[in-house]
C-alpha positions in Angstrom: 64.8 141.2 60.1 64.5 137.9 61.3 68.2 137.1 61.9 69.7 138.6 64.9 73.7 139.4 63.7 75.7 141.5 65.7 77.1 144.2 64.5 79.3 147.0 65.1 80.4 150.5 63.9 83.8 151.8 63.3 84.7 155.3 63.0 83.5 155.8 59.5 79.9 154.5 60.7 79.8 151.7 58.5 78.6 148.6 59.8 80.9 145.8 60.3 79.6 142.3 61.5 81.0 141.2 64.0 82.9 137.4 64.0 80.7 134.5 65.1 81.5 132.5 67.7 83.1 129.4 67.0 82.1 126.2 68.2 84.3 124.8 71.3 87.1 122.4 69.5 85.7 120.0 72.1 82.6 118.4 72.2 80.9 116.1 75.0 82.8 112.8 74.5 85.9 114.5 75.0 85.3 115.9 78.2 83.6 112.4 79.3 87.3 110.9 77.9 89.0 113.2 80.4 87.1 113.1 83.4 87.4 109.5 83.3 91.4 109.9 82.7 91.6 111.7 85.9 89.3 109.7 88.0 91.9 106.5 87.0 94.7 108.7 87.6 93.5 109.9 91.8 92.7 106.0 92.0 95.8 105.0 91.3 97.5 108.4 92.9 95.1 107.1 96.1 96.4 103.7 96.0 99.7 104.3 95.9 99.1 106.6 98.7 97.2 104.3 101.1 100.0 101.1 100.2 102.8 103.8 101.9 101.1 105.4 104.1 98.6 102.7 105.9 99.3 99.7 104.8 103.3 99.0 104.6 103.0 100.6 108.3 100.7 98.5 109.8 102.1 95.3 108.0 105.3 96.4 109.9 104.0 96.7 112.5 102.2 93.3 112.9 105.3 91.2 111.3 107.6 92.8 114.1 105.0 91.7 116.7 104.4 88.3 115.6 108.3 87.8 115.3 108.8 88.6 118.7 105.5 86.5 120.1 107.1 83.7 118.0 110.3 83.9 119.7 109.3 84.0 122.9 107.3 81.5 122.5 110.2 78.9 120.6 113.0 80.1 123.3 111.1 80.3 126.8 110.7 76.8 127.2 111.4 74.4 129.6 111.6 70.4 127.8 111.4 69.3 131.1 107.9 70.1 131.9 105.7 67.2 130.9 103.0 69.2 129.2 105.4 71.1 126.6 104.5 71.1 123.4 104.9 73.1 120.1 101.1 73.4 119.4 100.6 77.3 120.6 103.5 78.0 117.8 101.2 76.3 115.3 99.3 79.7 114.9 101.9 81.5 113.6 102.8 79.2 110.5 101.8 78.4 107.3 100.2 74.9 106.6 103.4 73.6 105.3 105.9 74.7 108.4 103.3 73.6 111.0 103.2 70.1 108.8 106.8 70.3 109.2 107.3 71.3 112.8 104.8 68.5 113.8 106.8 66.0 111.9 109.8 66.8 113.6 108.8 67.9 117.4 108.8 64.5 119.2 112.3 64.4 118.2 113.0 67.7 118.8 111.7 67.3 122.4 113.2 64.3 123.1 116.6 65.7 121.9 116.4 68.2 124.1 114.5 67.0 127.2 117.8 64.3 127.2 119.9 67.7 127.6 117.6 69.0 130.0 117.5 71.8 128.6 115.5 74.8 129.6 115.6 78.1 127.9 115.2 82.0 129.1 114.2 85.3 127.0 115.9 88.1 128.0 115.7 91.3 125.4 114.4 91.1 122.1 114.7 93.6 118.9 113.1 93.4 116.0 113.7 95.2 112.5 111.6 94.4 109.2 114.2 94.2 106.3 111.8 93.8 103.2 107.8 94.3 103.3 105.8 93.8 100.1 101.9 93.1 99.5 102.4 89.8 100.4 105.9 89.0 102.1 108.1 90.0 104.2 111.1 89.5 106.0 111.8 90.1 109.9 115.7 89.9 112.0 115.3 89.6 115.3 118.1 89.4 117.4 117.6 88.3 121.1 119.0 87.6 124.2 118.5 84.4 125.9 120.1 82.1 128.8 120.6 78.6 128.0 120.9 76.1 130.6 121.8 72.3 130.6 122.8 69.3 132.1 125.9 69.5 134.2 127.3 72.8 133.1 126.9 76.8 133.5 123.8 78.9 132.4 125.1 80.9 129.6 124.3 84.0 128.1 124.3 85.1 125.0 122.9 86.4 121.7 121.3 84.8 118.9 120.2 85.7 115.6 116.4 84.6 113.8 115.3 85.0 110.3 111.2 85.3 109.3 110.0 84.6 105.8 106.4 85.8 106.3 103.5 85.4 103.6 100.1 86.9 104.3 97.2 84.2 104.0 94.4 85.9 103.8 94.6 89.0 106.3 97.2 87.0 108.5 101.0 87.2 108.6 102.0 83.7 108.6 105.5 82.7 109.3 106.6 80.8 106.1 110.8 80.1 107.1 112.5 80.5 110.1 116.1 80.3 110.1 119.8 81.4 112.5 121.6 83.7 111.6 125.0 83.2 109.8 128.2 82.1 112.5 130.2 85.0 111.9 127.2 87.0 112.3 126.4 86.1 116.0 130.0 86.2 116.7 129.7 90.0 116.1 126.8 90.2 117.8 128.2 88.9 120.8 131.5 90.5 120.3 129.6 94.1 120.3 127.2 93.9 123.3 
């Protein structure tokens, strides 16, 4: 008597044994296999997740609000105060457009300081066309008085393009460049 079967009676009262039970089909490895499956597959369902939902927003956000600091910053200037200079813009490029920009800002002052030119902000909008991990690119269209030598203020709109790369954790303006002619045209045309 030193098994322990189960057993059971049908109607006749003979004993019928009843059926062992099987052995699960899986074993340990396989459920380790799965858990590990679906701990890759909420990391990646958790990534994907945090890239819409917190990261493309707040990269939005920040691109749009360097754009417009940048513009401001370019447009309301006045060449003919002594003390101008580029260098606050510098913080807002990448190595190789600030290399560039100081190359090329005596003469742009000069240039412009001949014209006496002096330049006014008046409305800015912003709108991120593309956003990715690592780029992105920013329109802004503006409006902005220009005033010169021997002639009228003028009013108008303009049209800026912003290639941004992120450095690190900073959104760093890699190209800056005006909008197409036709494209201001209908700009100004419309407002």
């Amino acid at each position: 008597m030193g098994e322990n079967i189960k057993t059971k009676k049908n109607r006749q009262g003979k004993v019928k044994k009843v059926a062992k039970n099987k052995r699960s089909k899986f074993n340990l490895t396989d459920y380790i296999a799965v858990s590990i499956f679906a701990i890759i597959i909420a990391v990646i369902v958790g990534s994907i997740g945090y890239y819409y939902t917190i990261y493309l927003p707040q990269g939005r956000n920040t691109v749009n609000e360097r754009a417009e600091e940048f513009t401001k910053l370019y447009f309301n200037v006045n060449y003919l105060d002594e003390n101008f200079s580029f260098e606050p813009l510098y913080e807002y490029l990448t190595v190789e457009r600030r290399r560039i920009l100081q190359q090329d800002q005596n003469r742009i002052i000069n240039n412009r300081k001949v014209q006496e030119l002096q330049m006014e902000i008046h409305q800015i909008e912003t709108e991120v066309l593309e956003i990715s991990w690592d780029s992105a690119k920013v329109k802004v269209i503006f409006q902005y008085t220009e005033r010169k030598i021997d002639q009228q203020p003028e009013t108008t709109w303009g049209i800026i393009y912003y290639d941004f790369r992120k450095v690190g954790d900073q959104w760093l303006i890699e190209r800056y460049y005006p909008g197409e002619k036709e494209e201001i045209d209908n700009i100004n045309a419309q407002r």
